[in-house]
C-alpha positions in Angstrom: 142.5 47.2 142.1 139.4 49.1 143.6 138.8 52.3 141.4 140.3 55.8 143.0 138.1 58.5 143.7 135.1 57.4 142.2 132.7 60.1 144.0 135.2 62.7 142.9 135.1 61.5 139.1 131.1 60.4 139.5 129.8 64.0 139.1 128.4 66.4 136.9 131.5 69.1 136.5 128.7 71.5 136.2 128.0 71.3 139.7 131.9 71.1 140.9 132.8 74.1 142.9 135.9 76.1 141.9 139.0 75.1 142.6 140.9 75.9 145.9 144.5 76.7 145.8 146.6 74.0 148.0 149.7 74.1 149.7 152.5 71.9 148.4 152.3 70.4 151.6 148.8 69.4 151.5 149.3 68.0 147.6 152.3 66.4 148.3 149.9 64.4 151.5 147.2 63.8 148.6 149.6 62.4 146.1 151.4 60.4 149.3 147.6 59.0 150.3 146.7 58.1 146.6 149.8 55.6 146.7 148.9 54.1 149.9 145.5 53.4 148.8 146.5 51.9 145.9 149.0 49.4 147.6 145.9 48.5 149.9 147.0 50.1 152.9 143.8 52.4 153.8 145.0 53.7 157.5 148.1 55.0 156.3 145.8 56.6 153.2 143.4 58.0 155.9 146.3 59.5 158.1 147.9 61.2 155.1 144.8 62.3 153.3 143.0 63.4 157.0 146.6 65.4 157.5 146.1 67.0 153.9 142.4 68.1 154.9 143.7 69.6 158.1 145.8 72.0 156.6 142.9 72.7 153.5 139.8 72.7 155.2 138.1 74.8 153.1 139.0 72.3 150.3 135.8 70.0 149.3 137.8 67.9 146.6 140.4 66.8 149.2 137.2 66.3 151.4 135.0 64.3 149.2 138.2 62.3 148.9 138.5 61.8 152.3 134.8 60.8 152.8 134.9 58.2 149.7 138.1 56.7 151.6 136.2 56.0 155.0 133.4 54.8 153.4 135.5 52.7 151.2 137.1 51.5 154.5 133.7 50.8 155.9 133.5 53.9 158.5 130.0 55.2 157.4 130.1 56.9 160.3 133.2 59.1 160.2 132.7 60.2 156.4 128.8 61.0 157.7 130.6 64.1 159.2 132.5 65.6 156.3 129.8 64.6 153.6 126.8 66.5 155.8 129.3 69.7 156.1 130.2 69.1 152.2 126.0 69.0 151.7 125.3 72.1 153.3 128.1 74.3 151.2 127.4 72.3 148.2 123.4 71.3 148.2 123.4 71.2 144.3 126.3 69.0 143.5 124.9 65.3 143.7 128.2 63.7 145.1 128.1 64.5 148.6 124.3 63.9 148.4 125.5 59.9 147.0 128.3 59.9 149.8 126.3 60.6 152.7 123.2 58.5 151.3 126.1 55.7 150.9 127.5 56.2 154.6 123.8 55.7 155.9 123.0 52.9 154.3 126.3 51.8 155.8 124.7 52.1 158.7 121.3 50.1 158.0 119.4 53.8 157.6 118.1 52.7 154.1 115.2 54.9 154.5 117.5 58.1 154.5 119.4 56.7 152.3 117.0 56.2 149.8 115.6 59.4 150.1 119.6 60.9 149.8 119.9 58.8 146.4 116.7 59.8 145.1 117.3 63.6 145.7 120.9 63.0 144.0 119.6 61.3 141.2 117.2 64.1 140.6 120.1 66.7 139.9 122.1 64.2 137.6 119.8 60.7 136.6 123.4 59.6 134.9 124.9 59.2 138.1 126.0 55.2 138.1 127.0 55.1 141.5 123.6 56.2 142.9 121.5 54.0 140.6 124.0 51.4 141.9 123.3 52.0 145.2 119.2 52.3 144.1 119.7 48.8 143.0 121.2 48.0 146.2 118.5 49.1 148.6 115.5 47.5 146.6 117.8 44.4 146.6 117.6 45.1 150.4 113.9 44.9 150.7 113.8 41.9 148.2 112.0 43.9 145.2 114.9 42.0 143.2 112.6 43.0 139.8 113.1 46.5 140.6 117.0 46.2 141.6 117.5 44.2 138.8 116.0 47.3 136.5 118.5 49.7 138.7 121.7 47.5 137.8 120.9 47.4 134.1 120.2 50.6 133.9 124.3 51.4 134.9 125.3 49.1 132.6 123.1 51.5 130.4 125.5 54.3 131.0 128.6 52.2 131.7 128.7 48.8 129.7 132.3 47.5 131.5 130.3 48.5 135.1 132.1 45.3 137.0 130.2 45.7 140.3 126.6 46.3 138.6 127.5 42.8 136.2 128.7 41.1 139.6 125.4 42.1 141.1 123.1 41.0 138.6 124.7 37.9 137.8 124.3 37.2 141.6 120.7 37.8 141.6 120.1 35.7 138.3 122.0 32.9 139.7 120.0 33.1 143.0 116.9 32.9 140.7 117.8 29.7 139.7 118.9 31.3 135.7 122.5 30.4 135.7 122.7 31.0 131.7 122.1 34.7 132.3 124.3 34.9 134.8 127.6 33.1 132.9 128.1 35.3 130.1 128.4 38.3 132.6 130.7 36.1 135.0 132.8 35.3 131.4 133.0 38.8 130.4 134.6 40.4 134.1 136.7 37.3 133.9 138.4 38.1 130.5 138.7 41.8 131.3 139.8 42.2 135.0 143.9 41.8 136.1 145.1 39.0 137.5 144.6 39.1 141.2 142.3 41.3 141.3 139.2 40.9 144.0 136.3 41.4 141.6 138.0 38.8 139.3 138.2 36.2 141.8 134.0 36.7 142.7 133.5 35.9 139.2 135.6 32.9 139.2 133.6 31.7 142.1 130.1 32.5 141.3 131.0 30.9 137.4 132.2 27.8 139.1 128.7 27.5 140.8 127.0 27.7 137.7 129.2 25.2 136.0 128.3 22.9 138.9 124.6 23.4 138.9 125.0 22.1 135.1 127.3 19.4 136.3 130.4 20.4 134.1 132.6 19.5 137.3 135.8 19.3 135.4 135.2 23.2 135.0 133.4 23.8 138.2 136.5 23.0 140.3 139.3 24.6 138.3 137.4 27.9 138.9 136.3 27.2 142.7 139.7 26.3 142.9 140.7 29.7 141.4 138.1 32.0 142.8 138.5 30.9 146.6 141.6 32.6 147.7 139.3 35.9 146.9 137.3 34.9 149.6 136.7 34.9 153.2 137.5 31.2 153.3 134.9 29.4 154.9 134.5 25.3 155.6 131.3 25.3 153.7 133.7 27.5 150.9 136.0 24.1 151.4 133.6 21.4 151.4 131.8 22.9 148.2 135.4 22.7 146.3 135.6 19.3 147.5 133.3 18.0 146.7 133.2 19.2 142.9 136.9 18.2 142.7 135.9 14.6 144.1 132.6 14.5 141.0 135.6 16.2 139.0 137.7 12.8 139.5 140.4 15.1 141.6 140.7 13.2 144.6 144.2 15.1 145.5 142.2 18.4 146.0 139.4 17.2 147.0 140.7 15.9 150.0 143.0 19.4 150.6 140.1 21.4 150.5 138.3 19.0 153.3 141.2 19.1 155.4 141.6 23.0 155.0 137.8 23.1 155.9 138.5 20.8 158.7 141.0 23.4 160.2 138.4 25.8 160.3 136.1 23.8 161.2 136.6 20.6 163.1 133.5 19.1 163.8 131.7 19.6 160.3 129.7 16.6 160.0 129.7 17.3 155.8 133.5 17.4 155.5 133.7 14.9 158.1 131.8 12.5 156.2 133.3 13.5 153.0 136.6 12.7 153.9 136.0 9.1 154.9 134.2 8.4 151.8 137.5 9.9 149.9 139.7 8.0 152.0 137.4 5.0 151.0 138.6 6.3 147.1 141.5 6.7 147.4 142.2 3.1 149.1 139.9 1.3 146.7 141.6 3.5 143.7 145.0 2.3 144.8 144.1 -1.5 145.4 142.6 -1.7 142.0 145.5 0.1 140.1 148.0 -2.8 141.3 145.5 -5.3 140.5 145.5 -3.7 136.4 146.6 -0.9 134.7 143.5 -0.3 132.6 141.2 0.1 135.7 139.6 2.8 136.8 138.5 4.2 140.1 135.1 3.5 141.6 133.0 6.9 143.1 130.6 5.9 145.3 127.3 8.0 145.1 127.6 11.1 147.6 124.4 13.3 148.4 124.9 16.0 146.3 125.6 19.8 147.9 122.8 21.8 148.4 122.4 24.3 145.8 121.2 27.7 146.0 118.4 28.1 143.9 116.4 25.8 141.5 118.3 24.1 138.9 119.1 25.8 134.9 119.2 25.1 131.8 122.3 24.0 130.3 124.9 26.9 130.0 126.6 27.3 126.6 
């Protein structure tokens, strides 16, 4: 479940302003647009909580709110407006100064951005989400040392930081180091809820180390488990299938190639791979009537292209 409010609980309280008495109208719309965001359902949050902020204006908690919802909900632009009014009536509290850095680099401004996060780290250093997003824009102008430094750095101040572990395990496994990369994946595995979006990366990018190692029994039961957290692609498919077929699961191996066919018909890969499984499976069932004891054949596939250079064995 994505975390509530995290520029309003980011801050230093010594830059909050004081508090601004609401209606019970307007609290009753906050309360309303906290449950809605929590089921998932972000327009009906933003209806309620824009509602709420209508009849508070003057209210830059129910604001900041507001603007962490849109940017949550990907509308940079929108929360651009409330955070640049929040930054002039509150130029030394660091949050609206993260928000609006946030909304531009939304936007692909990362040179205003960085110079937002840099002026918001200057009034509070310990604020995770803008060395996250620090980390983030190096990452965007490939100084991966640098964002690297950045993402450690929140784990610094915040050791159970799933997004910053996420982020560095990515860029580990992209540098071809899958066994720095597993013990992070391991660790948001064990700790996130079932179902929950973050979990289901992890699963994912842990399967890929397993398969760059070649422990495919492994590889494919957490592909298998970390896809539905995805946007379900046929290379997504063909990569499951093909660990599942080294794996010795021709079943879901040829499921996932005829889910990535449905996305993508003319895939030459999965096209290819499901003949060759077909070619199993047929051979598989031949020799099973001729004996009991046998086993089925694999012919040699070319194996899927990998995204790095290849690890040491993971422990």
């Amino acid at each position: 479940m994505v975390l509530i409010c995290a520029l309003i609980s980011g801050g230093c309280s010594a830059h909050r302003p004081p508090p601004t008495a609401r209606s019970e109208t307007a609290e009753r719309l906050v309360e309303q647009s906290r449950q809605a965001r929590e089921r998932g359902e972000l327009h009906s949050a933003e209806t309620l909580l824009t509602a709420a902020v209508d009849r508070s204006p003057s209210d830059g908690e129910m604001r900041l709110e507001l603007a962490e919802l849109l940017l949550e909900d990907h509308n940079g632009e929108a929360a651009e407006a409330h955070l640049r009014a929040l930054l002039a009536r509150m130029p030394d509290d660091p949050r609206p100064c993260i928000g609006l850095a946030e909304a531009r680099f939304q936007q692909h401004d990362v040179g205003e951005a960085e110079s937002l996060v840099e002026r918001a780290l200057e009034l509070d250093p310990r604020q995770t989400r803008g060395l996250l997003l620090h980390g983030k824009i190096e990452q965007a102008r490939r100084n991966d040392r640098r964002a690297l430094e950045d993402y450690y750095q929140v784990l610094a101040f915040d050791p159970d930081h799933i997004e910053a572990k996420e982020l560095i395990a990515e860029l580990h496994f992209q540098q071809g180091d899958a066994r720095h990369a597993a013990p992070l994946l391991r660790s948001i595995i064990e700790t996130a809820d079932q179902g929950n979006a973050e979990r289901g990366k992890a699963q994912w990018l842990l399967g890929q180390c397993y398969a760059r190692d070649g422990r495919w029994s492994d590889a494919a039961r957490l592909l298998g488990e970390g896809i539905a957290a995805r946007h379900e692609s046929a290379r997504d498919w063909y990569e499951l299938a093909e660990v599942s077929r080294r794996a010795g699961d021709l079943r879901t191996a040829e499921a996932a190639v005829e889910r990535g066919l449905q996305l993508a018909p003319s895939d030459l890969q999965l096209l290819t791979l499901r003949d060759a499984l077909h070619d199993e499976v047929r051979f598989a069932g031949y020799h099973e009537g001729a004996t009991a004891n046998a086993r089925p054949r694999h012919e040699p596939l070319p194996a899927p292209p990998q995204i790095g250079g290849q690890s040491a064995s993971i422990p």
